[in-house]
C-alpha positions, 0 to 999 in steps of 0.5 A: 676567138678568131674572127672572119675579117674579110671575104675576098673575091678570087681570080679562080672562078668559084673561089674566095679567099677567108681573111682571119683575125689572125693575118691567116687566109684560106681559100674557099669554094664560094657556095660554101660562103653562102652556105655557111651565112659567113660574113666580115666581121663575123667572130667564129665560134671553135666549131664553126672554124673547125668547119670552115677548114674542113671545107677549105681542105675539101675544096681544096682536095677536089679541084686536086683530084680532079686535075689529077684525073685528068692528067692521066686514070688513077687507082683509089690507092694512089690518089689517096697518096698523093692528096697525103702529100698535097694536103701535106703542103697545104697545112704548111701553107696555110697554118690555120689547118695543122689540126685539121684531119686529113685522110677522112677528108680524102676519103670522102673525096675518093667515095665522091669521085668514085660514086660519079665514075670517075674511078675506074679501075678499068682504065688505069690497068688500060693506061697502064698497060700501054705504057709498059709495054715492054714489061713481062706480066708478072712484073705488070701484075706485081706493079699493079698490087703496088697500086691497090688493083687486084690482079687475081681475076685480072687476065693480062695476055702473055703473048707480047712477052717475046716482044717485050723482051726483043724491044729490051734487047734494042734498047740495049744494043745486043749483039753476038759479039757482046754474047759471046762473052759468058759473064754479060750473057749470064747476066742478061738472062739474069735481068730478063728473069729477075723482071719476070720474063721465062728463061724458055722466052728469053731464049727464043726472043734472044734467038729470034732478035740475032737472027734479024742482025 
């Protein structure tokens, strides 16, 4: 039976560090520590083990999660893949926690997260849409599906389209002498229209783009 052999003070505010029996350690939210009654020396029971590493790894989840946020808006969907990833590279840090399950864990921080608003699909499609400015908008609602936001209800205004395509067209340096030549025409169009853009709107953003040269 594993034992708790020490409980170490953290330089993270709010954080102990659980030393086991076994060389292993885990770290752990300090309000848990009383909770729990949990003392040195004490031996642990499966089931009280079994608690501790759910708590560690939801601890541990949430301050992720949290920075996560703040870095920039996230949508349900990809927070959950990238807490599969950190608590992927938690379990092989910390061995104790192989067999510990870990995607109820994230949803139970996700439904936490989402019941103090700290969710909101609002501003992720905001933020998004921002920073992809120079996408077309079925690109834009393709991108979004693949980030768990529905897009049916979703109004996104066409109405930058011409920009976005004319901003395209800078960064690639377009001129009239590179359109004049068939081939790179043909697949330019082709590129403008495979990212979703109309071929009546890639013809005049292209008119109106040559016209200020």
């Amino acid at each position: 039976m594993i034992s708790l052999v020490n409980i170490k003070t953290s330089r993270i505010k709010n954080r102990a560090n659980l030393v086991f029996s076994d060389k292993n350690y885990l770290p752990f939210f300090i309000d848990d520590v009383i909770r729990l009654s949990l003392t040195k020396n004490q031996e642990l029971s499966p089931e009280v083990l079994d608690q501790i590493k759910s708590l560690s790894l939801l601890y541990l989840g949430k301050e992720y999660a949290l920075r996560q946020i703040a870095i920039s808006p996230k949508t349900e969907k990809i927070l959950f893949q990238k807490l599969k990833i950190f608590f992927y590279k938690k379990i092989q840090k910390f061995k104790l926690l192989d067999s510990t399950p870990t995607d109820s864990i994230s949803n139970q921080i996700i439904t936490e997260l989402k019941d103090k608003q700290f969710l909101n699909q609002s501003d992720f499609v905001d933020y998004f849409l921002k920073k992809n400015k120079s996408k077309s908008v079925v690109e834009i609602k393709y991108l979004l599906n693949q980030k768990g936001v529905d897009t049916s209800s979703l109004n996104i205004s066409p109405d930058n389209e011409n920009q976005s395509i004319k901003k395209i067209l800078s960064k690639k340096n377009i001129n009239r002498n590179l359109l004049s030549d068939y081939r790179y025409k043909n697949k330019l169009y082709s590129s403008l229209f495979r990212r979703g853009f109309s071929v009546s709107d890639i013809k005049a953003a292209i008119d109106e783009y040559l016209s200020l040269q």
